[in-house]
C-alpha positions in Angstrom: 30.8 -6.4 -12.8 29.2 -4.2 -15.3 26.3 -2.3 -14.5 23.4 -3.3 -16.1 21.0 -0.5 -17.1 17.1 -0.8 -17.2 16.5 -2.1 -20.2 19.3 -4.6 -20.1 18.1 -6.1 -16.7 14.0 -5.6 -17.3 11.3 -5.3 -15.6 9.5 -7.0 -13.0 6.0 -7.8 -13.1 5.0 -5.6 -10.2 7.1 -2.8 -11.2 4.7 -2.5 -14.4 1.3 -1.2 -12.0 0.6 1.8 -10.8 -1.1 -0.3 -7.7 2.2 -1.0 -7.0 3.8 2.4 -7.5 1.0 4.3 -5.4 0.9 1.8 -2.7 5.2 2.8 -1.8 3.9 6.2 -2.3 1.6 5.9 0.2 4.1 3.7 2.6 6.5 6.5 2.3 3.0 8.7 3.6 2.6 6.2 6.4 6.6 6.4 7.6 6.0 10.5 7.5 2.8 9.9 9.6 4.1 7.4 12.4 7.1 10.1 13.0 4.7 12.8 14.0 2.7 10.4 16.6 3.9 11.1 20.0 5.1 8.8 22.2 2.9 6.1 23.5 1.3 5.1 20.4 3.0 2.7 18.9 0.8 0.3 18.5 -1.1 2.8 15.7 2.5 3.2 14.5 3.3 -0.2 14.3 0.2 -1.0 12.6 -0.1 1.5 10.6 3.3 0.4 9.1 2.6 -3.2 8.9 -0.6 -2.9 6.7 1.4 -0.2 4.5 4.3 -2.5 3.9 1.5 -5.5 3.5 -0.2 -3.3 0.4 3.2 -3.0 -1.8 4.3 -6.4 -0.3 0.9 -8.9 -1.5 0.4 -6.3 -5.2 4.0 -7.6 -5.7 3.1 -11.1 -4.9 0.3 -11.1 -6.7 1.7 -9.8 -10.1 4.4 -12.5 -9.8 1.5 -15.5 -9.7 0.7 -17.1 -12.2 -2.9 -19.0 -10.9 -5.7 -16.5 -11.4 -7.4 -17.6 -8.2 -4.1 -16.8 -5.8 -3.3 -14.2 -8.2 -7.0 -12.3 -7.2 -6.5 -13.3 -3.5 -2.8 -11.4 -2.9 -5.1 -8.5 -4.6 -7.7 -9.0 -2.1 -5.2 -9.0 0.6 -3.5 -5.6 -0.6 -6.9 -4.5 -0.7 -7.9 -5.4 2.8 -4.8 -3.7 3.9 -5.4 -0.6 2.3 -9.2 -0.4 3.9 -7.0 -1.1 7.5 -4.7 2.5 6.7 -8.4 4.1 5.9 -9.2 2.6 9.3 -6.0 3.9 11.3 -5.6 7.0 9.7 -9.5 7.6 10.7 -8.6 6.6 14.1 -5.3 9.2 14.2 -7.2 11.9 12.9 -10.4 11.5 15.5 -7.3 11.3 18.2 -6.3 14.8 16.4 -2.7 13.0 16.0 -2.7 14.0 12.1 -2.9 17.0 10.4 -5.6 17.5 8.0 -3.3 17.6 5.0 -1.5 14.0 5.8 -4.8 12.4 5.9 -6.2 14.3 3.1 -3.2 12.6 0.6 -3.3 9.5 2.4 -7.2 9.1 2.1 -6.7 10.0 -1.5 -3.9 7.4 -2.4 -5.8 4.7 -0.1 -9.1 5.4 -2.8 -6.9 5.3 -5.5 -5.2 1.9 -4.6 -8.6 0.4 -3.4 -10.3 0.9 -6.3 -7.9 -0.5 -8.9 -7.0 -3.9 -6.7 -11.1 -4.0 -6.6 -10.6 -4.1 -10.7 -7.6 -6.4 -10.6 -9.0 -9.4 -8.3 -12.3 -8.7 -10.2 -10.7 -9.3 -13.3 -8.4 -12.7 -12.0 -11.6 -14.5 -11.1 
């Protein structure tokens, strides 16, 4: 089977926002975070990677809906996510379990994505 190049195969709704795009950058963030927490705390790890994953996952879900009202909802629920990561990286960082710079760049993506899925379920309803 041929291989089919971009343009042949298209794009996907998701794969058109930068919510998206900066949400994965900020899950590959998270995966770089969880692998400098020591042992014993994996529950910060495995939430920390769950509400990651959950931002990329519900933006995703959201630009494949076609109902404005469960459209703005999966935005929502990216956006509560994202607030969670503020919460857990706050809580790693007053645990001094995060260097300054990781939770410098992941504040910074976290406002970034936070602020447009504010804009996007604002303008679904």
């Amino acid at each position: 089977m041929e291989t089919l190049t971009k343009e042949r195969r298209g794009v996907l709704d998701h794969e058109k926002l930068d919510a998206y795009h900066i949400a994965v950058e900020f899950v590959v963030l998270a995966d770089a975070v969880t692998e400098q927490l020591p042992r014993g705390r994996g529950y910060l790890s495995d939430q920390l990677q769950r509400a990651a994953l959950s931002i990329s996952l519900n933006v995703a879900e959201g630009a494949g809906e076609y109902a404005l009202d469960e459209k703005s909802r999966f935005y929502r629920m990216a956006k509560r996510s994202a607030t969670e990561c503020a919460g857990i990286l706050d809580v790693c960082r007053k645990l001094q379990l995060l260097d300054e710079s990781k939770y410098l760049k992941g504040r910074e993506l976290l406002v970034r994505i936070v602020s447009i899925l504010t804009k996007m379920a604002q303008r679904t309803t």
